[in-house]
C-alpha positions in Angstrom: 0.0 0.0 0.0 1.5 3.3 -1.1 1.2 6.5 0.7 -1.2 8.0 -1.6 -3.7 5.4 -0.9 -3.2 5.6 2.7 -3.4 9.4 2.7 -6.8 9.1 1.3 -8.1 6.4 3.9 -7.2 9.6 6.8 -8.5 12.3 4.4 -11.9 10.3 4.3 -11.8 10.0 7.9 -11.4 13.9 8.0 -13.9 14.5 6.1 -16.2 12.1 8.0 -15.8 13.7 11.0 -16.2 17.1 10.0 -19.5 15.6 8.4 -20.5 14.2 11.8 -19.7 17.3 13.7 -22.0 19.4 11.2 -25.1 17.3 12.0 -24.1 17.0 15.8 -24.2 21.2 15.7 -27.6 21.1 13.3 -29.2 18.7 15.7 -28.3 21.6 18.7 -30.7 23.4 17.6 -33.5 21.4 18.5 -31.5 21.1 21.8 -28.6 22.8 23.6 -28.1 19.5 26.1 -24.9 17.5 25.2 -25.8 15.1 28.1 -24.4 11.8 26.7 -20.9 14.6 26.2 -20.7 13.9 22.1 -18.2 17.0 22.1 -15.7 14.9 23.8 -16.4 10.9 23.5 -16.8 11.6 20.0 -15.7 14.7 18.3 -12.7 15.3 20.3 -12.3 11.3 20.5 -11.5 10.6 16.6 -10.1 13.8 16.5 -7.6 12.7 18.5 -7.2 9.3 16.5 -6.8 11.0 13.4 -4.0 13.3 14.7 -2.4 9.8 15.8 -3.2 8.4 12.6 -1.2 11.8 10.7 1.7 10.9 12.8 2.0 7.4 11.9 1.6 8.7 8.2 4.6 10.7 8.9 6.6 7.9 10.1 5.8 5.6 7.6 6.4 8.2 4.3 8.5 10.9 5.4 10.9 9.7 2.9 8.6 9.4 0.0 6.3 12.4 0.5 6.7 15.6 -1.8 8.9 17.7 0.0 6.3 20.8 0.0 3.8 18.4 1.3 6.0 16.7 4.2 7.2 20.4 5.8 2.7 20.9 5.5 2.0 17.8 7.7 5.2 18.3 10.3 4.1 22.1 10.7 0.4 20.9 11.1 1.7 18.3 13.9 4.2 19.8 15.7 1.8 23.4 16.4 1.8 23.9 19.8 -2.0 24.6 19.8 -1.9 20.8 18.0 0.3 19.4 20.6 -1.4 20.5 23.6 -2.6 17.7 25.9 -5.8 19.5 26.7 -6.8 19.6 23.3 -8.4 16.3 22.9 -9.1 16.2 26.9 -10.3 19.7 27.5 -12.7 21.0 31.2 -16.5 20.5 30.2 -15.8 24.7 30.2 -13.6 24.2 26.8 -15.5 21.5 25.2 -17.0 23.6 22.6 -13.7 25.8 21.8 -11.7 22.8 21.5 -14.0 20.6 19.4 -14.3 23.6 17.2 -10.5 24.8 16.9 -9.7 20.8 16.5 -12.2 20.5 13.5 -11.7 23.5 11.6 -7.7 22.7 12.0 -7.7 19.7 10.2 -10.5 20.9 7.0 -7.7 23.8 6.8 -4.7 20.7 6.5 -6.6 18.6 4.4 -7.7 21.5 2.2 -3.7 22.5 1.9 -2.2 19.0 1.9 -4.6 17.5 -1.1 -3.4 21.1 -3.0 0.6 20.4 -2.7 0.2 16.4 -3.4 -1.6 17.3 -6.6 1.7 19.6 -7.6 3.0 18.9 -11.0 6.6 17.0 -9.6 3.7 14.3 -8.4 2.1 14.6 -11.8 5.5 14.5 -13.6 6.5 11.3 -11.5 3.5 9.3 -12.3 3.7 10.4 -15.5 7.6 9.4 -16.3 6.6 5.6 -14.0 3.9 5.2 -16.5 6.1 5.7 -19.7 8.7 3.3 -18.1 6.1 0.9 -17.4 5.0 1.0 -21.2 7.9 0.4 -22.4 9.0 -2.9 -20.5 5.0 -4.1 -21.6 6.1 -2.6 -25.4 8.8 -5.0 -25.7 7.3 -8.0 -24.2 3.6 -7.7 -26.7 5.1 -6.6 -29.8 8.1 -8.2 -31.9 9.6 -5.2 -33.8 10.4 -3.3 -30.7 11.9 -6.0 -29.3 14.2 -6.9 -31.7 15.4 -3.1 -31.6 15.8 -3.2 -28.5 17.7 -6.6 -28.5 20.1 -5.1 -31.4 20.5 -1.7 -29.5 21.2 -4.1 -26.0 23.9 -5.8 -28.2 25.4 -2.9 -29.8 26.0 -0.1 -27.4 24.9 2.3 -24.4 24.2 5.1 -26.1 21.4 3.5 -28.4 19.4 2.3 -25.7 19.7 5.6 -24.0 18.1 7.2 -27.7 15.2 4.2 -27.9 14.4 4.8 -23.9 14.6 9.1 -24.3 12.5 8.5 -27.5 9.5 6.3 -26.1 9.3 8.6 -23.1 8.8 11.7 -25.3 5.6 10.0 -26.5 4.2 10.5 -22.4 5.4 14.1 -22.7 8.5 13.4 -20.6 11.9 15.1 -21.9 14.7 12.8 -20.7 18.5 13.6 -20.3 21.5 12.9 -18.5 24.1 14.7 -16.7 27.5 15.7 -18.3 30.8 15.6 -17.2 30.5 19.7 -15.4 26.9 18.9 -14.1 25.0 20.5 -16.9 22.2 18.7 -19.2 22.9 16.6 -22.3 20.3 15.9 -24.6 20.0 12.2 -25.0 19.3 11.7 -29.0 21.3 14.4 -30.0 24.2 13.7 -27.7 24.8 17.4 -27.2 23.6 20.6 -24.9 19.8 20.4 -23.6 17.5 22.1 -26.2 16.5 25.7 -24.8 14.3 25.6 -22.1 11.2 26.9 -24.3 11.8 24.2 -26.7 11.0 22.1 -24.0 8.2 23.8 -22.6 6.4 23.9 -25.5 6.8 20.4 -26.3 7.2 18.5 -22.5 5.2 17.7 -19.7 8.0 17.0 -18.1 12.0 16.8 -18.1 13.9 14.5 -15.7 17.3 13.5 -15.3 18.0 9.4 -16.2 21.6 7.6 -16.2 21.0 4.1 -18.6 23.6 1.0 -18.3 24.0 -2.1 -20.4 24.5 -4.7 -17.5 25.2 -8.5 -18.7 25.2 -10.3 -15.5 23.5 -10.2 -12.3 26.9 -10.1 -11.0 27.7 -6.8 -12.2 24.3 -4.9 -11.4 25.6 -3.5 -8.0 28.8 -1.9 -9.8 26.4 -0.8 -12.8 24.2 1.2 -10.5 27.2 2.5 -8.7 28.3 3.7 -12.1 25.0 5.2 -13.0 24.6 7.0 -9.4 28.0 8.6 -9.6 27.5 10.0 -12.7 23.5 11.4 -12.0 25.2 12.8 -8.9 27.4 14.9 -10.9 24.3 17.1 -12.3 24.0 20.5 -10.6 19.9 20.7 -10.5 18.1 23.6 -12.1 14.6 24.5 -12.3 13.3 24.7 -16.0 10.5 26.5 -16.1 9.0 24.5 -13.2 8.4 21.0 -15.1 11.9 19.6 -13.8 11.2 17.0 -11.7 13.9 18.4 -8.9 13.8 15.5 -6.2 13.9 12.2 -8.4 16.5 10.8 -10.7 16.3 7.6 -12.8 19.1 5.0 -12.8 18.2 2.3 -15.6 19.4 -1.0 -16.0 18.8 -2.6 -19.3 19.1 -6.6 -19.3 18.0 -9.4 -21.1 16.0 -10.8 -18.6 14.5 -9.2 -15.9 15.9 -8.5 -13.0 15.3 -7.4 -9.3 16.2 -4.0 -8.4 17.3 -2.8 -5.3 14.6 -0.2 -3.3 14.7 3.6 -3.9 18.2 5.7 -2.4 17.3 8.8 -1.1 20.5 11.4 -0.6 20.8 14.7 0.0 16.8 15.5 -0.5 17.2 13.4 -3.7 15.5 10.2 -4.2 17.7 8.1 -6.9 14.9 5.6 -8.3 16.2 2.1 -9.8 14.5 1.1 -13.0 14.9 -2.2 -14.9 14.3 -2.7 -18.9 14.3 -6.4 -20.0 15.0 -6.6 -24.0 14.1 -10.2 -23.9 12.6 -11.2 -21.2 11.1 -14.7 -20.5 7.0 -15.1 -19.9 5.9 -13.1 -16.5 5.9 -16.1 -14.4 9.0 -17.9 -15.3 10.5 -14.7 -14.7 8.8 -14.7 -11.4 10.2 -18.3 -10.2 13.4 -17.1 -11.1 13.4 -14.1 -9.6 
């Protein structure tokens, strides 16, 4: 289960209890008693689950989450007002202050927090995953791609970097890789990134990915090694905002397919290990070997 689908089990929760607090106050009308104490054994009560629930989100994704929408949940969490042991536990005197302070506090962080995860970097991510995606399924349904694949595999690096940069144009994703001082090199034309509103016009997205040959299981860990140092060397700049800044791509193309190791997250960036099999075996043989 990925963050994204957890996120919207608590956001539904939220938005429950907001729901339930709107027809506890439209049922006050027809009488100001709160004898059986609603406000507090069940208001305040899942509001204080919830707030348990956000931190054990936290926890769990802090290393996945957009960065804009992980610095939005710690400030929500670590408020004073937020971390205040009355809050959830208040004198009958507070009840309604606190059920309404606790309420309106987390409509106003799920209002913010569904704004930044819907930020293009999310959009470009999913985006660039899918075009990968279609391209491992491209091979393995039709012939002619494989075999050009299989011939590029066999021949050298730098034509399996043009394939790969050309398939994920057709998702609207503008690949490169770093060169030797950090800047962008376009990865058809071997030569300086096209100007940025080339780009623009054209991409959805542009991301950063290193591609290496590797022949043998044996030799994955030193390929990735190789592909890390050299995505490392890229001094990030912002084009035009459709940069994806926090995620690289280090690809690995093989015969068959093989396991990669989970994502490496340094320095704020999170260095994500693809595989491309030219000729890879049926799913489920692949799957016993694996």
């Amino acid at each position: 289960m990925n963050w994204l689908i957890d996120w919207q089990a608590i956001s539904a929760r939220i938005q429950s209890l907001l729901d339930a607090g709107a027809f506890f106050y439209r049922a006050l009308h027809h009488s100001s008693e709160d004898a059986r104490s609603v406000k507090k054994k069940v208001l305040l009560k899942n509001a204080e689950e919830i707030f348990r629930n956000l931190n054990g989100f936290l926890e769990k994704y802090k290393s996945a989450l957009p960065n804009d929408a992980l610095e939005s949940l710690k400030s929500f969490l670590t408020k004073p007002e937020m971390t205040d042991p009355t809050l959830f536990n208040p004198n009958r005197s507070y009840e309604n202050a606190n059920v309404q302070f606790a309420l309106t506090s987390l409509a106003a962080f799920q209002s913010e927090f569904a704004y930044l995860i819907a930020d293009t970097q999310f959009i470009a991510r999913k985006i660039t995953e899918r075009a990968f995606v279609h391209l491992q399924r491209s091979i393995i349904a039709d012939d002619e791609i494989r075999k050009k694949w299989v011939a590029a595999y066999n021949e050298h690096e730098t034509k399996c970097e043009k394939l790969g940069a050309v398939h994920l144009l057709l998702h609207g994703v503008w690949a490169f890789k770093a060169d030797a001082v950090g800047g962008k090199t376009d990865l058809v034309l071997n030569e300086p990134l096209s100007p940025a509103s080339t780009i623009e016009s054209i991409a959805n997205a542009l991301v950063l990915t290193e591609w290496k040959i590797v022949k043998t299981k044996d030799e994955l860990k030193d390929k990735i090694k190789e592909a890390l140092t050299q995505a490392g060397l890229y001094i990030s700049g912002i084009l035009g905002g459709i940069e994806i800044a926090n995620y690289r791509y280090l690809v690995m193309v093989s015969e068959r397919m093989m396991k990669m190791p989970d994502n490496r997250l340094e320095e704020n960036v999170t260095y994500r290990h693809i595989n491309i099999a030219v000729n890879p075996a049926t799913p489920s043989l692949e799957t016993r070997r694996s």
